[in-house]
Backbone as XML, in Angstrom:
<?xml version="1.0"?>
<chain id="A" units="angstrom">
  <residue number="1" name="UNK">
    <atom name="N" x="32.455" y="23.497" z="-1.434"/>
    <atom name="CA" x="31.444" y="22.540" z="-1.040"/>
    <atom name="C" x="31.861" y="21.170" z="-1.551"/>
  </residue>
  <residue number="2" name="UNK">
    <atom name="N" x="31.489" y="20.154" z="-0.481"/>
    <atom name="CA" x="32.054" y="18.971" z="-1.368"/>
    <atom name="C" x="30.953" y="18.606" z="-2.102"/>
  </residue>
  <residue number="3" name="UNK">
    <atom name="N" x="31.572" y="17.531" z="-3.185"/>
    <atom name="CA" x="31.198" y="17.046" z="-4.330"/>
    <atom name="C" x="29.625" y="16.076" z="-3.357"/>
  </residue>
  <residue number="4" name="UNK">
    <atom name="N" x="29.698" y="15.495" z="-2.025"/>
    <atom name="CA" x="28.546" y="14.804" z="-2.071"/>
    <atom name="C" x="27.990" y="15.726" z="-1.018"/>
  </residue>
  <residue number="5" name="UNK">
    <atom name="N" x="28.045" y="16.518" z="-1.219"/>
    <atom name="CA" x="27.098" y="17.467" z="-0.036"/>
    <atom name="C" x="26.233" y="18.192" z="-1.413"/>
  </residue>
  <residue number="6" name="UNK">
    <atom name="N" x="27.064" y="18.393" z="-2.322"/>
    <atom name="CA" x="25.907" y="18.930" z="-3.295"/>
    <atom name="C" x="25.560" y="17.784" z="-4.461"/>
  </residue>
  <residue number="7" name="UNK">
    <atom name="N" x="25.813" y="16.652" z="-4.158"/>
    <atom name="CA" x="24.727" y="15.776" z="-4.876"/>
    <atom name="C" x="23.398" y="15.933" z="-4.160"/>
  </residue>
  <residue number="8" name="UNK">
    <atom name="N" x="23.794" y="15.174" z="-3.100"/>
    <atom name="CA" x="22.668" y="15.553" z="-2.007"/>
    <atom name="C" x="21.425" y="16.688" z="-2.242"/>
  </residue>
  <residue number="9" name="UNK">
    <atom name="N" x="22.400" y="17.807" z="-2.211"/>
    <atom name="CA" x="21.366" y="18.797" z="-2.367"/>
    <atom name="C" x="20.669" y="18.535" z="-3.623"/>
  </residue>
  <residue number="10" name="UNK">
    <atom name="N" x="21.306" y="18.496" z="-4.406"/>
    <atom name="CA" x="20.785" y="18.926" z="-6.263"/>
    <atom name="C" x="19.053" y="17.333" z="-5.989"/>
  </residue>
  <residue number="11" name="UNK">
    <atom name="N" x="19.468" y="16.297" z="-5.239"/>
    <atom name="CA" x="18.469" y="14.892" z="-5.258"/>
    <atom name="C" x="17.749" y="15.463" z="-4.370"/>
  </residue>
  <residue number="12" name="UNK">
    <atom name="N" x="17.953" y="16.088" z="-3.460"/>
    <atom name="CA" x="16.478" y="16.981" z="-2.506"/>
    <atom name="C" x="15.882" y="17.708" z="-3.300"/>
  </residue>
  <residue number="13" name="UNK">
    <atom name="N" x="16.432" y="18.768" z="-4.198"/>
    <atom name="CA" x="15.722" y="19.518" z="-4.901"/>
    <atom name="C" x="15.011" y="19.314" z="-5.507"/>
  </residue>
  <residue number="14" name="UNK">
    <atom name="N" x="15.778" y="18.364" z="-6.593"/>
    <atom name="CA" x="14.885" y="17.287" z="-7.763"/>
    <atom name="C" x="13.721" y="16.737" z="-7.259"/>
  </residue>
  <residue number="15" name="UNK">
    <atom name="N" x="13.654" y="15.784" z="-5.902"/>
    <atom name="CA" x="12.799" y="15.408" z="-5.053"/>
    <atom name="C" x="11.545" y="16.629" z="-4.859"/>
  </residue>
  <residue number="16" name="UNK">
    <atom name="N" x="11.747" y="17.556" z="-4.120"/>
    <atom name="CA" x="10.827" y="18.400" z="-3.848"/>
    <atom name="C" x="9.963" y="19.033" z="-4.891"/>
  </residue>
  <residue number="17" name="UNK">
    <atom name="N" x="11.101" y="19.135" z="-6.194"/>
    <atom name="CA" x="10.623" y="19.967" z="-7.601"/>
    <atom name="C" x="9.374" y="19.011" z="-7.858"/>
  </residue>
  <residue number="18" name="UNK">
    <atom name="N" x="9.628" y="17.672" z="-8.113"/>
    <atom name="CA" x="9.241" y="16.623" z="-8.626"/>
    <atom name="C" x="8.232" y="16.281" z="-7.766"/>
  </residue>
  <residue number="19" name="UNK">
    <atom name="N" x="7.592" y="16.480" z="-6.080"/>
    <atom name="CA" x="6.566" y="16.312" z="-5.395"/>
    <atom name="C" x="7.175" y="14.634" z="-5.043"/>
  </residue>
  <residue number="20" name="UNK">
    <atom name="N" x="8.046" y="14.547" z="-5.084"/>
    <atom name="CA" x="8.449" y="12.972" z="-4.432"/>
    <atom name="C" x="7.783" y="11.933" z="-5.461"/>
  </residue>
  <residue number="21" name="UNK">
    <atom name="N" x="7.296" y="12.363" z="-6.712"/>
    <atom name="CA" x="6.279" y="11.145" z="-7.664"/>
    <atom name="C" x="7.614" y="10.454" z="-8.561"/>
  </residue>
  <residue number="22" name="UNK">
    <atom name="N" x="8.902" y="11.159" z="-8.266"/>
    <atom name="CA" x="9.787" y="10.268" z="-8.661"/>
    <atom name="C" x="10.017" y="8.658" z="-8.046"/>
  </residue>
  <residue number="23" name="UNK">
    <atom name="N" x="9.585" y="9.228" z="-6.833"/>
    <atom name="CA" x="10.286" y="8.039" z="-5.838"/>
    <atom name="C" x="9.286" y="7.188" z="-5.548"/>
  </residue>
  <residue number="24" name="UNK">
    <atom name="N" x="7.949" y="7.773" z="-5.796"/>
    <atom name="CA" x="6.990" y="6.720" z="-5.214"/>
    <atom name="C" x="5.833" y="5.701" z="-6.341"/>
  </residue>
  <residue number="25" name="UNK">
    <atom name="N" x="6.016" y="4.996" z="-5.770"/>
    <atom name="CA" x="5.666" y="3.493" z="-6.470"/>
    <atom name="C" x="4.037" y="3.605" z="-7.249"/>
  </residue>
  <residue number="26" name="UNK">
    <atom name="N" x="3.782" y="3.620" z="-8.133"/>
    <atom name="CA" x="2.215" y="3.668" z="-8.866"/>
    <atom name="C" x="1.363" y="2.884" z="-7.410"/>
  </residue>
  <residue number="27" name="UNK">
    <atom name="N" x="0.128" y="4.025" z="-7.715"/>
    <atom name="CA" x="-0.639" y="4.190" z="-6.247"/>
    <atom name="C" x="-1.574" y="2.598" z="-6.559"/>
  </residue>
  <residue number="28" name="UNK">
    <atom name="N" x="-1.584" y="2.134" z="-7.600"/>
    <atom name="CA" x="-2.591" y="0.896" z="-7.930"/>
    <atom name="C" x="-2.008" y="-0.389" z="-7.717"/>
  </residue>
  <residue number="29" name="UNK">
    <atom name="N" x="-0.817" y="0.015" z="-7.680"/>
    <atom name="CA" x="0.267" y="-1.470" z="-7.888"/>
    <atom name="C" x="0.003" y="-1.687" z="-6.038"/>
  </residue>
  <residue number="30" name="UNK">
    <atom name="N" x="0.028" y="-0.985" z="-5.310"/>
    <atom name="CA" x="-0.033" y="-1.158" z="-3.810"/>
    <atom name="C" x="-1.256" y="-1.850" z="-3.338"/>
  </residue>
  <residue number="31" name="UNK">
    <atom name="N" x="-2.205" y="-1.177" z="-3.718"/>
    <atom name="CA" x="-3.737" y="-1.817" z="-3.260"/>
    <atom name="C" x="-3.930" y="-3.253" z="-4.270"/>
  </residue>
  <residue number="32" name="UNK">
    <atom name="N" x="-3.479" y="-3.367" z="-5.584"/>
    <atom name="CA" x="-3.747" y="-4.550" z="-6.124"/>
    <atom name="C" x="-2.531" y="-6.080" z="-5.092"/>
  </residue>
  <residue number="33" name="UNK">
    <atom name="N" x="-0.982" y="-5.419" z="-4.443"/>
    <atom name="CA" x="-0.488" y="-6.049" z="-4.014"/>
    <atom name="C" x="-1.489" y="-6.804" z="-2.736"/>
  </residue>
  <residue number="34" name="UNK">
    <atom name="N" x="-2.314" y="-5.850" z="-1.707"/>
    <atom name="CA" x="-3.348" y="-5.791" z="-0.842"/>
    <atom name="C" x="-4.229" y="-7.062" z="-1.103"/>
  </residue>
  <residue number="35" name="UNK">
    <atom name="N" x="-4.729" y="-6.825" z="-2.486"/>
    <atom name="CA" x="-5.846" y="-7.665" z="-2.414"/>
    <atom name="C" x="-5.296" y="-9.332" z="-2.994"/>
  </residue>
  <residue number="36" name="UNK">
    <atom name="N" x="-4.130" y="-9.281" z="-3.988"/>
    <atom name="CA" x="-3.779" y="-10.406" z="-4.226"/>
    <atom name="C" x="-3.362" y="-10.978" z="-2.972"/>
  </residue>
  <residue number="37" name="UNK">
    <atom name="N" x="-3.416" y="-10.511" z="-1.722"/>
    <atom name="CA" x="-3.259" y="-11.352" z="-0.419"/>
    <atom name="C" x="-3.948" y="-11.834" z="-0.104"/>
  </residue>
  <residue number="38" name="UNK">
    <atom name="N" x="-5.334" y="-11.308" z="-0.236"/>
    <atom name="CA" x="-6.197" y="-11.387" z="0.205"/>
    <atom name="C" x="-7.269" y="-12.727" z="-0.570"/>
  </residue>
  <residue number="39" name="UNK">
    <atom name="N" x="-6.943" y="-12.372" z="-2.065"/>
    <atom name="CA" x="-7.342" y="-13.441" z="-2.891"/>
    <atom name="C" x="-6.632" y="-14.667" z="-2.985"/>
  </residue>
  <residue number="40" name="UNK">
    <atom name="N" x="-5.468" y="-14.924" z="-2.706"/>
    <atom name="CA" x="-4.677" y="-16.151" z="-1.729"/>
    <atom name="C" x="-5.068" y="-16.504" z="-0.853"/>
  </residue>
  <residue number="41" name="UNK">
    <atom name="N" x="-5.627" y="-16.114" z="-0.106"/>
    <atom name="CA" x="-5.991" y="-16.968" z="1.126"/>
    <atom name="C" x="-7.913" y="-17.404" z="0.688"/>
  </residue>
  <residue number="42" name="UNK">
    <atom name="N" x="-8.495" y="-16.425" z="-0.290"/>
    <atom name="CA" x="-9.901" y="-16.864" z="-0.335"/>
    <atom name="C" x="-10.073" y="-17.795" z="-1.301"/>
  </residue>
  <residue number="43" name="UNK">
    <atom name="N" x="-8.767" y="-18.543" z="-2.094"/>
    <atom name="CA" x="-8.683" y="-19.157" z="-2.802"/>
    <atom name="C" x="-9.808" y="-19.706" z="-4.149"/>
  </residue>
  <residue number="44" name="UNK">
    <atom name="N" x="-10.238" y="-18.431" z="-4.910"/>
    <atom name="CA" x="-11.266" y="-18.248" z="-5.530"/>
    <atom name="C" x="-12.049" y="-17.258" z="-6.156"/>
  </residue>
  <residue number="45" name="UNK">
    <atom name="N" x="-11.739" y="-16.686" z="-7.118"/>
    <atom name="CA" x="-12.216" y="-15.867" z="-8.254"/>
    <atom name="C" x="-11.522" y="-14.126" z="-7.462"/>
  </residue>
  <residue number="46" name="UNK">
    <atom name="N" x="-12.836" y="-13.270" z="-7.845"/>
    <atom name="CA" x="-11.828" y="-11.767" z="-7.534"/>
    <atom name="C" x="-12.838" y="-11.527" z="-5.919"/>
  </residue>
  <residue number="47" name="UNK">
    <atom name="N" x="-12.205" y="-10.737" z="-5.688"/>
    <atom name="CA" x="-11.935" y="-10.348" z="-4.160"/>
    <atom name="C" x="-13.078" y="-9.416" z="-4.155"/>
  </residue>
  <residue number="48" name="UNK">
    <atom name="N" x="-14.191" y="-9.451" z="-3.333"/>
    <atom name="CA" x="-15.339" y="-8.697" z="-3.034"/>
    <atom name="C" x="-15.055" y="-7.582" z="-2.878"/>
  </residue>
  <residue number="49" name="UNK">
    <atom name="N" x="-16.153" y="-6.743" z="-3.070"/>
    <atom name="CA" x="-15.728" y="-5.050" z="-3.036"/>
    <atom name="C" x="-15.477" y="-4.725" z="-1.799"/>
  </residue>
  <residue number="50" name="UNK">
    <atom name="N" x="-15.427" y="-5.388" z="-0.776"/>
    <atom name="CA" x="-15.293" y="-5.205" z="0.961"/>
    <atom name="C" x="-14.000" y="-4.953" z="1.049"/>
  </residue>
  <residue number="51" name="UNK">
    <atom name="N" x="-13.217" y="-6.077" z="0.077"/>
    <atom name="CA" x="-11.483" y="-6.081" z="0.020"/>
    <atom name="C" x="-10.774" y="-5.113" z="-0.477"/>
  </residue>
  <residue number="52" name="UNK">
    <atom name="N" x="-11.213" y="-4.495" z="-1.377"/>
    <atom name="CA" x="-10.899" y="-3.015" z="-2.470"/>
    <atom name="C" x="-11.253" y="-2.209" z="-1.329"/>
  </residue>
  <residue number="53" name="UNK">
    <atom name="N" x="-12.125" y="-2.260" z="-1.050"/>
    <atom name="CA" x="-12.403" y="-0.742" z="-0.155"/>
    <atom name="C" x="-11.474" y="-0.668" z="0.931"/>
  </residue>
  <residue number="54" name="UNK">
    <atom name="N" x="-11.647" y="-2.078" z="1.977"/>
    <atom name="CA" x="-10.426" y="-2.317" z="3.287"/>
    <atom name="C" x="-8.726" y="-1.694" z="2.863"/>
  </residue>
  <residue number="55" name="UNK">
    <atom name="N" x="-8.483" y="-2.303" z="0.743"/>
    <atom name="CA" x="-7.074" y="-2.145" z="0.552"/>
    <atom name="C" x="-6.939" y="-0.457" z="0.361"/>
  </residue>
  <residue number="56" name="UNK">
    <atom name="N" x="-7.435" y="0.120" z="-0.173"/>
    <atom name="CA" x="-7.709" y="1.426" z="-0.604"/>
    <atom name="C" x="-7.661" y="1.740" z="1.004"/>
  </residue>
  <residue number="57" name="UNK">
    <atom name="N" x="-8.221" y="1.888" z="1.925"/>
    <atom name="CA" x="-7.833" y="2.503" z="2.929"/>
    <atom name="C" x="-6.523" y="2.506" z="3.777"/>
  </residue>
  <residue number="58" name="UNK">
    <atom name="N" x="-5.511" y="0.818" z="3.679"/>
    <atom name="CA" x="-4.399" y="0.967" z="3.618"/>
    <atom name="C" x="-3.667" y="1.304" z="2.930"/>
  </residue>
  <residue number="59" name="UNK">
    <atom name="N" x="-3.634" y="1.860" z="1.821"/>
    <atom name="CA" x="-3.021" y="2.441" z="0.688"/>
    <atom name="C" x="-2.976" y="4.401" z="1.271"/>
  </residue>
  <residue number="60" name="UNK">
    <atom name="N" x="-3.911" y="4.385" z="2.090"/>
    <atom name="CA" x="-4.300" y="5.928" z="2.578"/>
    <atom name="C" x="-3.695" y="6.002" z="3.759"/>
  </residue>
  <residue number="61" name="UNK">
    <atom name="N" x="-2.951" y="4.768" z="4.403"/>
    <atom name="CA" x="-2.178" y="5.416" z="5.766"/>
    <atom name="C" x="-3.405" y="4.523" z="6.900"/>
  </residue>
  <residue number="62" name="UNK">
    <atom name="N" x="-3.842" y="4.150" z="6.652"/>
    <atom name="CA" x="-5.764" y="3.595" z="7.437"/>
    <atom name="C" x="-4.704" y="2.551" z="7.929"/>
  </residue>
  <residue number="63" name="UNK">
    <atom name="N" x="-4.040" y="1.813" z="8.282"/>
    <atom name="CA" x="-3.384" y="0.124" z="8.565"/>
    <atom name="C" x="-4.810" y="-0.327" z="9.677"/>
  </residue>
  <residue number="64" name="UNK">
    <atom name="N" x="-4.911" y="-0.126" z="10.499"/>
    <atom name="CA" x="-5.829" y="-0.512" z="11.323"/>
    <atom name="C" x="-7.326" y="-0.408" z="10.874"/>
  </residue>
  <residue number="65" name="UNK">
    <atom name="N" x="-7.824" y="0.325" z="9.919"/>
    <atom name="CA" x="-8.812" y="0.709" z="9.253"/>
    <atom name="C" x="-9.136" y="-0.412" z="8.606"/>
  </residue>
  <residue number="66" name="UNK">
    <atom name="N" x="-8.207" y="-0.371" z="7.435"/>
    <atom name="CA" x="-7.933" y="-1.660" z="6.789"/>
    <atom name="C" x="-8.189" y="-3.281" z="7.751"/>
  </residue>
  <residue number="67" name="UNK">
    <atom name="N" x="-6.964" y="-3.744" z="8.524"/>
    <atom name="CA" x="-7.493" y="-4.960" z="9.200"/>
    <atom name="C" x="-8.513" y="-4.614" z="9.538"/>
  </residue>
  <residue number="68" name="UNK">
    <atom name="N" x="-9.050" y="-4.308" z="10.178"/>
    <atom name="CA" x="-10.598" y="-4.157" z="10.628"/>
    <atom name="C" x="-11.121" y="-4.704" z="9.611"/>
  </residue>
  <residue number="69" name="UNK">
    <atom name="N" x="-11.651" y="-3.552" z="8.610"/>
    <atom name="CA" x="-12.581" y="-3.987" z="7.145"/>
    <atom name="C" x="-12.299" y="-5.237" z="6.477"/>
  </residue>
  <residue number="70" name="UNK">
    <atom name="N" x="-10.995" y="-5.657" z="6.390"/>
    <atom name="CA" x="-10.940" y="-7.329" z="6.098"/>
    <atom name="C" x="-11.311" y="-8.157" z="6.892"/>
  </residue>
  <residue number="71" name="UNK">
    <atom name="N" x="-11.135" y="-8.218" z="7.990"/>
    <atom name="CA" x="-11.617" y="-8.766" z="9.003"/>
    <atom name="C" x="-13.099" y="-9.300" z="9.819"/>
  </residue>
  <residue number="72" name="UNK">
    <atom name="N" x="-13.831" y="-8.053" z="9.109"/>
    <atom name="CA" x="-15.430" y="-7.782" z="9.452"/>
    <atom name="C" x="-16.209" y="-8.220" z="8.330"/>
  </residue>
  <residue number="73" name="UNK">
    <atom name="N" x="-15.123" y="-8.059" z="7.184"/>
    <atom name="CA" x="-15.997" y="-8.654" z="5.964"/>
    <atom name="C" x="-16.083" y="-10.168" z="6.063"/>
  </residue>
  <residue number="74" name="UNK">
    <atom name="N" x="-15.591" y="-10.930" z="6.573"/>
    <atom name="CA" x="-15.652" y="-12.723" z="6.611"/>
    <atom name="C" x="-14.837" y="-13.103" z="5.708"/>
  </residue>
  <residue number="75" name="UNK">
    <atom name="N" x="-13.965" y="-13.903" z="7.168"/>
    <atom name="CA" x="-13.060" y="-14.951" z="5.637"/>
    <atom name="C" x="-11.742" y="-14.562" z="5.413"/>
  </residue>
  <residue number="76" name="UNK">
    <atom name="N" x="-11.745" y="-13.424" z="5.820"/>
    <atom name="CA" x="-10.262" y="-13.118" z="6.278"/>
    <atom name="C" x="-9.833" y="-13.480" z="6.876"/>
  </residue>
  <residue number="77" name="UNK">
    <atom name="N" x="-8.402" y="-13.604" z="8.024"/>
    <atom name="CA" x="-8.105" y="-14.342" z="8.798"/>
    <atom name="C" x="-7.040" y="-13.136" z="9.069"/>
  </residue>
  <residue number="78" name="UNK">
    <atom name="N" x="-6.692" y="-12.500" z="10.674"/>
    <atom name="CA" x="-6.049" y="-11.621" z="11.086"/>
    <atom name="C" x="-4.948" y="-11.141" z="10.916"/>
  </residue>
  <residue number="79" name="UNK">
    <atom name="N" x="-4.023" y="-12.343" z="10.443"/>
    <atom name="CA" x="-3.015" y="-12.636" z="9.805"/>
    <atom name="C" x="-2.704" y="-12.526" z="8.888"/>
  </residue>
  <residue number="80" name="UNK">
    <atom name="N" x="-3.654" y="-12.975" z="7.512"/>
    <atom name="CA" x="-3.674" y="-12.659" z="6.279"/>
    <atom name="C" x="-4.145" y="-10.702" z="6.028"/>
  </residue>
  <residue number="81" name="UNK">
    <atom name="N" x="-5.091" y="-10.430" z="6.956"/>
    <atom name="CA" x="-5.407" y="-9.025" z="6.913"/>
    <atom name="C" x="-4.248" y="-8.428" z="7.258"/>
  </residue>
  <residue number="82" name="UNK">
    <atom name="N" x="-3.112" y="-8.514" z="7.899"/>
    <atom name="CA" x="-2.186" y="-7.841" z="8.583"/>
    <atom name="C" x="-1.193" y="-7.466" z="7.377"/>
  </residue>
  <residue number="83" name="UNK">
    <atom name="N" x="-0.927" y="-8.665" z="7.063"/>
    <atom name="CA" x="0.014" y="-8.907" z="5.767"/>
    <atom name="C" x="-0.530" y="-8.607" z="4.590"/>
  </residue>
  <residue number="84" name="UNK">
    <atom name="N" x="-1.346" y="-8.260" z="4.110"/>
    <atom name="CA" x="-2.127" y="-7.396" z="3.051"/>
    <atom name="C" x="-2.181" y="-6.126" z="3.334"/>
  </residue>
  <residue number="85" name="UNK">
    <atom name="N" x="-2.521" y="-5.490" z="4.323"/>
    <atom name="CA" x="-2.678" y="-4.198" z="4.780"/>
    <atom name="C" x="-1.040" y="-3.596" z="4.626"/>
  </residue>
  <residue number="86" name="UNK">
    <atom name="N" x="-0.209" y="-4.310" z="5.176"/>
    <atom name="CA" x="1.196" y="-4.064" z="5.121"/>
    <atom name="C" x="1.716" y="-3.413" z="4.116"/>
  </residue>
  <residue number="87" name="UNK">
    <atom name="N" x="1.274" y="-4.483" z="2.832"/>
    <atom name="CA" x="1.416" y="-4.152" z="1.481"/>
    <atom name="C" x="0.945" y="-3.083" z="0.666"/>
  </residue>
  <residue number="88" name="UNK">
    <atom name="N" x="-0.193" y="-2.448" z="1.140"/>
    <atom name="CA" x="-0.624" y="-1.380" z="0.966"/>
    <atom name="C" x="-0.319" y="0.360" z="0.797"/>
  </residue>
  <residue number="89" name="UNK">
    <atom name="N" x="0.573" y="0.423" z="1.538"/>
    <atom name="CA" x="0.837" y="1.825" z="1.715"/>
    <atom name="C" x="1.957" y="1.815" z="0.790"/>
  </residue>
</chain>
């Protein structure tokens, strides 16, 4: 067997053993990236609970869920919701 056919394998394994929490990024750092978008553009203190809830649903795979809920809450701007939501997952 070659030498990178079983690296390969041995980093799938590790991967699978491990549930992929090696590879994936702290679940808070994503939704806080979300809302500091969001608090950039509202230029002013912390981000209403409308924004946490909208980021938390892009953080869940929601992307369209998300724009929506920023969007409906006021003050968002479609653009800024897009690019926050992005950041999310």
């Amino acid at each position: 067997m070659r030498t990178s056919t079983r690296v390969a394998g041995v980093l799938t394994g590790l991967t699978l053993a491990l549930g992929g929490a090696a590879l994936a990024p702290a679940a808070h750092a994503d939704v806080r990236d979300c809302i500091n978008v969001v608090e950039a553009q509202l230029q002013g203190g912390e981000a209403p609970s409308y924004v946490v809830t909208a980021c938390k649903t892009g953080q869940g795979g929601g992307h369209a869920g998300c724009v929506t809920g920023l969007t409906k809450g006021g003050g968002v701007t479609n653009g800024t919701a897009v690019t926050a939501c992005s950041a999310a997952p």
